[in-house]
C-alpha positions in Angstrom: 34.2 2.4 13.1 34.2 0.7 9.6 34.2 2.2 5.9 32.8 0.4 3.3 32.3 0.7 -0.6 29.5 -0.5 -1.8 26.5 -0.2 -4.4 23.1 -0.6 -4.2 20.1 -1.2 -6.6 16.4 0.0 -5.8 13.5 -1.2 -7.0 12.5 2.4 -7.4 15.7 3.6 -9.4 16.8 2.7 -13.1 20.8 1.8 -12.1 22.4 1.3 -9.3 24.1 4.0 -7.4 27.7 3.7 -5.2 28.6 5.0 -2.0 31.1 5.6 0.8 29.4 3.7 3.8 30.7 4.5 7.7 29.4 2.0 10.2 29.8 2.5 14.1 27.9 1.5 17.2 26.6 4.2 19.5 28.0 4.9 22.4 24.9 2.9 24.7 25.3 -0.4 22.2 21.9 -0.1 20.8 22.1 1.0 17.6 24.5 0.5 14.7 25.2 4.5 13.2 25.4 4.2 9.5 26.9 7.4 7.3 26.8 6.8 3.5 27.9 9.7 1.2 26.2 9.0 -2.4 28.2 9.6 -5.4 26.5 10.9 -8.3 24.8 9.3 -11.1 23.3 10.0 -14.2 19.4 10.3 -13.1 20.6 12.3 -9.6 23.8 14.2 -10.6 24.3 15.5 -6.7 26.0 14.1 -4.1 23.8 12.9 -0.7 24.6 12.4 2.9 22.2 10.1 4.1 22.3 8.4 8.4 20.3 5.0 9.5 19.8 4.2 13.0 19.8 0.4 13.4 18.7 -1.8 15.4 16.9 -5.2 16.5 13.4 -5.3 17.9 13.7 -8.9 20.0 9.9 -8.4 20.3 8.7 -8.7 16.8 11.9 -10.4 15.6 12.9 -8.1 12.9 15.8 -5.3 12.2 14.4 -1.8 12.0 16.3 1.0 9.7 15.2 4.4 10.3 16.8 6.6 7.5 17.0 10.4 7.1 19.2 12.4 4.1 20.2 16.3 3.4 18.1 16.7 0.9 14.4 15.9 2.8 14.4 12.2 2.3 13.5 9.9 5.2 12.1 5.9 5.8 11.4 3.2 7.3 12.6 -0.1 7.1 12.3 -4.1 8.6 13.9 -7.0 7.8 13.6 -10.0 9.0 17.6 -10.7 8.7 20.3 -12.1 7.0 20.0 -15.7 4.4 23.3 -15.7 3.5 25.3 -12.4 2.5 22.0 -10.9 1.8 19.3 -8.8 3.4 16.1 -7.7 2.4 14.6 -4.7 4.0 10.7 -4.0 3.2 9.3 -0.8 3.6 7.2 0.5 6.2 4.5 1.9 4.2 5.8 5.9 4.6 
């Protein structure tokens, strides 16, 4: 297991927004288990508990996120991987 700090800025959200990030693989090594915990900020003054499922799909070549939160949120993500230290995940279309 690994805990992170980290930020992140949406194309959908006026600031960025910080959160406590727990990474772990499940228990059959196909996913990567991701736990972030988002502090509050001034446009969403609640904290969140948001879980990805990740994984590769060796078939189309792309990661896959599947997200879920406490509050009703959910999505869908690919990427086609890492150039560099960064990642861009597109959304399905949900």
């Amino acid at each position: 297991m690994r805990v992170l700090l980290g930020s992140k800025q949406s194309s959908n959200r006026p600031t960025p927004y910080a959160a406590t990030v727990t990474y772990a693989v499940s228990p059959d090594g196909r996913w990567i288990e991701q736990t972030s915990v988002w502090n509050p900020v001034p446009w969403y003054p609640y904290k969140c508990t948001s879980s990805d499922k990740i994984t590769y799909d060796a078939y189309t070549k792309r990661w896959v996120d599947v997200e879920y939160d406490d509050i009703g949120g959910y999505g869908l993500t690919t990427s086609r991987g890492w150039e560099g230290n960064t990642i861009v995940w597109l959304s399905a279309g949900l």
